[in-house]
C-alpha positions in Angstrom: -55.8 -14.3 158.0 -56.5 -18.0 158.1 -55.6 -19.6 154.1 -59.2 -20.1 153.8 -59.7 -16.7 153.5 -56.5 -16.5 151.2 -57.7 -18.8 148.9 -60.6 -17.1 148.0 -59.2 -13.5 148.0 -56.4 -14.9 145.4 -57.9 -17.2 142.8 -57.2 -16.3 139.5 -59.7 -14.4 137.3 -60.6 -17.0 134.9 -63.6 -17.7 133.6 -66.2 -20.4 135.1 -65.4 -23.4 134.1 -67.9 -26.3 134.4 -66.9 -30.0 135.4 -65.9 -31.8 132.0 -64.7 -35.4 132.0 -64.4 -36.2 135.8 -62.1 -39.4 136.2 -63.5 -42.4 136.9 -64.2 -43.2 140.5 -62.0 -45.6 142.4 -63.3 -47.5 144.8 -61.3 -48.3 147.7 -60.9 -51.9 149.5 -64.2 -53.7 151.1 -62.3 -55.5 154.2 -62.8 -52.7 157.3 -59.6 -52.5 159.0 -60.4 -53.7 163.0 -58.3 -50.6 164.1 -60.2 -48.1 162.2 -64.3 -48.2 162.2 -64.8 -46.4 158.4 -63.2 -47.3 155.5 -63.2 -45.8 152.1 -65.9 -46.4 149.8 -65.3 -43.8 146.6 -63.5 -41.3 145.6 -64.7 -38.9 143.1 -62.3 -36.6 141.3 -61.7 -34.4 138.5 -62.3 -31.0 140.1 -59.5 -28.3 139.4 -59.2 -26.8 142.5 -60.5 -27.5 146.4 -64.5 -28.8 146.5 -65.8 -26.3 149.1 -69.5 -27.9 149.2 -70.7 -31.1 149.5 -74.1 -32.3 150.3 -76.5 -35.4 150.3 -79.9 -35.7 148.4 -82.6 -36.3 151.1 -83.0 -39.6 150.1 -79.4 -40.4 150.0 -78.9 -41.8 146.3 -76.8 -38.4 145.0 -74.0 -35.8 146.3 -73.9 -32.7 145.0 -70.5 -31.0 145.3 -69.0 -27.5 144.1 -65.5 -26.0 144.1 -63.1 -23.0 143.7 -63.3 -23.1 140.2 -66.9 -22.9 139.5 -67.8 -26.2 139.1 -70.9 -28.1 140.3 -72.0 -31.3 139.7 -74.5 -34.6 140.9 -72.8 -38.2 141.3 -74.6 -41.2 142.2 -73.3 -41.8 145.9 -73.3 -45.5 145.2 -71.4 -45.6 141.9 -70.1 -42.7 141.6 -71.6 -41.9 138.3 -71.6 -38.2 136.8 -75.2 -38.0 136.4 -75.8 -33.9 136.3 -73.7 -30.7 135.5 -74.3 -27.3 136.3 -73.7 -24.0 134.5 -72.7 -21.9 136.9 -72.2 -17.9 136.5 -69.7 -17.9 139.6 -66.1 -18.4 139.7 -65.9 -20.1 143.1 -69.2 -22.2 144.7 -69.4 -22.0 148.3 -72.1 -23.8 149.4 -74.8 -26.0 148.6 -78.4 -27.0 149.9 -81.1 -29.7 148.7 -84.8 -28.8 148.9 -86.3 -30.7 151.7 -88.2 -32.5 148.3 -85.0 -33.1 146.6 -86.4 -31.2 143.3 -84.2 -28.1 143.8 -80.6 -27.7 144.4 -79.1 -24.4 146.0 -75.7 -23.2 145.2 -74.3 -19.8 147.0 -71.2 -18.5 145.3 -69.0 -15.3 144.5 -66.5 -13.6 142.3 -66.4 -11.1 140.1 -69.6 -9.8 139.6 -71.6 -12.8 140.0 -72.4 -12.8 144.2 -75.8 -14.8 143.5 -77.0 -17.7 144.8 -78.7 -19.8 142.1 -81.2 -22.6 142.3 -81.3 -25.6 140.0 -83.8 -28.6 138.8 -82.0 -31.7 140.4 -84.0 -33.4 137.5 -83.0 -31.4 134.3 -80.0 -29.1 135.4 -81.9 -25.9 134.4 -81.7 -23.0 136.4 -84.9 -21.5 138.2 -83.9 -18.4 139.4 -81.4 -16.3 140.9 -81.2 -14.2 144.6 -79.0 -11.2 144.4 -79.8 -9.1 146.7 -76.5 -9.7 148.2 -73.4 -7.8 149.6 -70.2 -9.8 148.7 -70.5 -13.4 148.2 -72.9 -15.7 149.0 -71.4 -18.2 151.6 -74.3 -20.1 152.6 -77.9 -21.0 152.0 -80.3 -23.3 153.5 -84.3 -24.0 152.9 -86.2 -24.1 156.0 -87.8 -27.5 156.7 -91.2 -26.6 155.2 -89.2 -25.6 151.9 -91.1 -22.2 151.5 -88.2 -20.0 153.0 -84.7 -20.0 151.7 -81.7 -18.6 154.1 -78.5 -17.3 152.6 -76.0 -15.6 154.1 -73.2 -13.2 152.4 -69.6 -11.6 152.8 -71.3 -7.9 153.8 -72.6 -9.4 157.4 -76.1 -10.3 156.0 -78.9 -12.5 156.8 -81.5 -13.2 153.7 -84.2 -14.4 153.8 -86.7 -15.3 150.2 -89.8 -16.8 149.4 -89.1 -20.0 147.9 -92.4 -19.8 145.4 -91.4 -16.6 143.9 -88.1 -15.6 144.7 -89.5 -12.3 146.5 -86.7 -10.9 148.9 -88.8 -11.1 152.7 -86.1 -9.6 155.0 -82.8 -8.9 155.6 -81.1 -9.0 158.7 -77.5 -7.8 160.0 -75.8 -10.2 161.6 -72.6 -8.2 163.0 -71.6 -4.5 163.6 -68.5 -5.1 160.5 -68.6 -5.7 157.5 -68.3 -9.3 157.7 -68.6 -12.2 156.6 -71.1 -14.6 157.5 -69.9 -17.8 156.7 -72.5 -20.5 157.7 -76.3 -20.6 158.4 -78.7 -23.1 159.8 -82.4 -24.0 160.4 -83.4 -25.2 163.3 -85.8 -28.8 163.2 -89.0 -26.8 163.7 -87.8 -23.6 161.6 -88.5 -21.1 164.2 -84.9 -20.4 164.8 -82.0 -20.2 162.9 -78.1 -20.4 163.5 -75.5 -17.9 161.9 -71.8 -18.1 162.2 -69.0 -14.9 161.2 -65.8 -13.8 161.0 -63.3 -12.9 160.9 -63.4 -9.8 162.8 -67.1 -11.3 164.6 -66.1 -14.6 166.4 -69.2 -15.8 167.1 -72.2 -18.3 166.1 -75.6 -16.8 166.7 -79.0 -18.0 167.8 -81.8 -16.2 165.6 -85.5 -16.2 166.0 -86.7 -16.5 163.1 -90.6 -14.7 163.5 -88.8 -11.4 165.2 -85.3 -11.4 163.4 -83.8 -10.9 166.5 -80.5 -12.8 168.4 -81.2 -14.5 171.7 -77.4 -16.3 172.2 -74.2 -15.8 171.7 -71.7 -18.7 171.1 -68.4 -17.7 171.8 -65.0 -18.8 170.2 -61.6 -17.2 169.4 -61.7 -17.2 165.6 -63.8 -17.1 162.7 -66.8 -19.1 163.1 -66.8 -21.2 159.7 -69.2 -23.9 160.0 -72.9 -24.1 162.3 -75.1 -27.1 162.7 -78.5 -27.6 164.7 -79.1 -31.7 166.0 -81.9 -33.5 164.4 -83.5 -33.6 167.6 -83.4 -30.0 167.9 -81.7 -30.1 171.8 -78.4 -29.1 170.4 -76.2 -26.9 168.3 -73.2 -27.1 166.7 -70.1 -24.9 165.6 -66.9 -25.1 164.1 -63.9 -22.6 164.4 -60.6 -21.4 163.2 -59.8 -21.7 166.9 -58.8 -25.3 166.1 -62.1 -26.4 168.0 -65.9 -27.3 167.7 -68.2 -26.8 170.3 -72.1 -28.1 171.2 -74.5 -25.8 172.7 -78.1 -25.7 174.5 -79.7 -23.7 172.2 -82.0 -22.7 174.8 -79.4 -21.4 177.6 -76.6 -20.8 175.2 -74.6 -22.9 177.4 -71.3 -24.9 176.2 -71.8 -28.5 176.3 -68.4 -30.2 174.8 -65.2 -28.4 173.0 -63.8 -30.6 170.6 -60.1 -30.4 169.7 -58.5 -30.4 166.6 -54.8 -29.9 165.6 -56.0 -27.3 162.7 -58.7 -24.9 162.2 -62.1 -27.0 162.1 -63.6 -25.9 159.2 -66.7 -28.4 159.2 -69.1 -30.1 161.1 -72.3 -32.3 160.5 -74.6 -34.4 163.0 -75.5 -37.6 162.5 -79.4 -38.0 161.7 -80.1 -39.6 164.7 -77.9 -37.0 167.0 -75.8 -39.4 168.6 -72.4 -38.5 166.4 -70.8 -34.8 164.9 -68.7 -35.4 162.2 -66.0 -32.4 161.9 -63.6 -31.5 158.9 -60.5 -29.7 159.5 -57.5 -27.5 157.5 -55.4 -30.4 157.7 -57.8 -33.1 155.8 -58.6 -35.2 158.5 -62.6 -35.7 159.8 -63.1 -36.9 163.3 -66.1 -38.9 164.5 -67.2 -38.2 168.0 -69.9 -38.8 170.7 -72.4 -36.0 171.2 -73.8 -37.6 174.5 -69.8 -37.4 176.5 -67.8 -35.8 173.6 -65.3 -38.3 173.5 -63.3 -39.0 170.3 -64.9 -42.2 168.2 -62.4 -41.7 165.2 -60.6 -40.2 163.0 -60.8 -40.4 159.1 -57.2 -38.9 157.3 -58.5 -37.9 153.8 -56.8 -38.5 150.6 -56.6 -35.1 149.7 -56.5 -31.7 151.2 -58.4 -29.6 153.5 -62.0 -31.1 154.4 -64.0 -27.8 153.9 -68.1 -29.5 154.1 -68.3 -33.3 155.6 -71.9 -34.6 155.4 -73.8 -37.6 156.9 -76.0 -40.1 154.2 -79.3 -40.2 155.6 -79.2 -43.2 156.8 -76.2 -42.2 159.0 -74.1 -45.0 157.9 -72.4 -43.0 155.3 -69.7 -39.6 155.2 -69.4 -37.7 152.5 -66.8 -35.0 152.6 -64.7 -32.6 150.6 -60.8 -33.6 149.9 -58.8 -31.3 148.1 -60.3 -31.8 144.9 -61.7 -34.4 145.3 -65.1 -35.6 147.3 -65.0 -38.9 149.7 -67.2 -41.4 150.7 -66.3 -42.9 153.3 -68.9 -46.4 155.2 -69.5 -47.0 158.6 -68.3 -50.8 159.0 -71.0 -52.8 160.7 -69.0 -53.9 163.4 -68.6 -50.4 164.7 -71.6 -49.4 165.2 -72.0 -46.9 168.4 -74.0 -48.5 171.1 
């Protein structure tokens, strides 16, 4: 099995800790180096074990980020202030989703008997509700662009899908003949189709329809299917694989556009918000920039830490955010290297 997987079957059965006394964040040099395009702009530590999730605010001044241990937490992405704290009921957090408003933060986690995903005021830290109408834990959640649907996916091969208002479960779907997991979900721009990708006995990312609850692709690869992504643009999906690769799609053929090679099992991967980059994170820490339009290579960023398990672009798409071991990274675009 790949380590991922390890790493979750064998943390220790502790109790959830939440994030106490982060050390300060260090921000690295401001001259860009001419041979790379990105420099480092923070890094944000403290957690106890590997962040797993990482995500921007949609107006790009906060990162959440979660990790094995538990812990979640709100930084200011340009100081790197500790502004909010969660107390979480899980022992690991998977995942985490913004509302589309920025008032509501998701978090999908697991362990023990607390397979929940929980959503949080991004103003106060409270906790709304939780979803638990899951099997196994819950790897990933996403709100559909109106905000009135929430998608989570778990470890018993489910699709969920709640009412956002009220919690109220409105369907669930079975993404693969196993029992497996389902490791990553996405909307699609106009939230009539959604993206699900599993392993590791189902290799494959899946094109939903969202109205009938039926699959109308298959995206192949070799391994587990940890990470999917549909462009802002909506002409193109993403995935990312234990196979050591990523590859873009037409979601309306299901044809392969570009396979994207790693050295390790690509655990990540993020578009740009105008669709003209993919950001992927891989087992061995390093994120790689490339072209969507010929696939080519743009750069590569070697994290400080570990394995980059969630990379994510600012808003304004000048900005990475990623998970580092256990720390989170910011990394900036330097002007001069802007794609043409």
């Amino acid at each position: 099995m790949h380590s991922r997987w390890m790493l979750r079957c064998f943390l220790p059965l502790h109790a959830v800790i939440a994030v106490l006394g982060f050390a300060a964040p260090s921000n690295a040099g401001t001259v860009c180096d001419p041979k790379g395009p990105w420099r480092q702009e923070l890094l944000l530590g403290g957690y106890a074990q590997d962040v797993e999730a990482v995500a921007w605010s949609p107006d790009g001044s906060q990162v959440a980020a979660g990790a094995n241990d538990g812990a979640l937490a709100l930084f200011d992405s340009r100081t790197g202030e500790e502004l909010l704290t969660f107390s979480t009921r899980a022992r690991v957090i998977a995942s985490v989703a913004w509302s589309p408003d920025g008032a509501q933060l998701a978090s999908g986690a697991g362990g023990g008997s607390a397979n929940t995903y929980e959503i949080w005021d991004t103003a106060s830290g409270e906790r709304i509700r939780e979803l638990t109408e899951l099997v196994g834990w819950g790897f990933s959640i996403a709100w559909s662009p109106d905000g009135s649907v929430i998608l989570g996916s778990n470890g018993g091969g489910q699709i969920n899908l709640w009412d956002n208002d009220t919690g109220a479960l409105l369907r669930s779907l079975r993404s693969t003949q196993f029992t497996d997991y389902v490791w990553s979900v996405a909307w699609s721009p106009d939230g009539s189709q959604f993206l699900g990708g599993g392993g590791p006995w189902d290799h494959y990312g899946k094109v939903w329809d969202a109205e009938l609850g039926t699959v109308t692709y298959v995206l192949a690869h070799g391994e587990i299917v940890y990470w999917v992504a549909w462009s802002p643009e909506g002409s193109q999906v993403a995935t990312a694989s234990g196979d050591h690769t990523a590859k873009t799609w037409d979601p309306s053929s299901g044809e392969l556009i570009f396979e994207l090679e790693h050295d390790a099992s690509v655990l990540s991967v993020a578009w740009s918000p105008d669709a003209a980059l993919l950001a992927t994170g891989a087992f061995d820490g390093r994120v790689r920039i490339w072209s969507a339009d010929s696939g080519e290579l743009q750069a590569t960023i070697v994290g400080s830490g570990g394995s980059a398990y969630s990379v994510g672009w600012s808003p304004e798409g000048d900005r990475l955010a990623f998970g580092s071991g256990t720390s989170v990274e910011i990394w900036t675009r330097c002007a001069e290297s802007a794609v043409r």
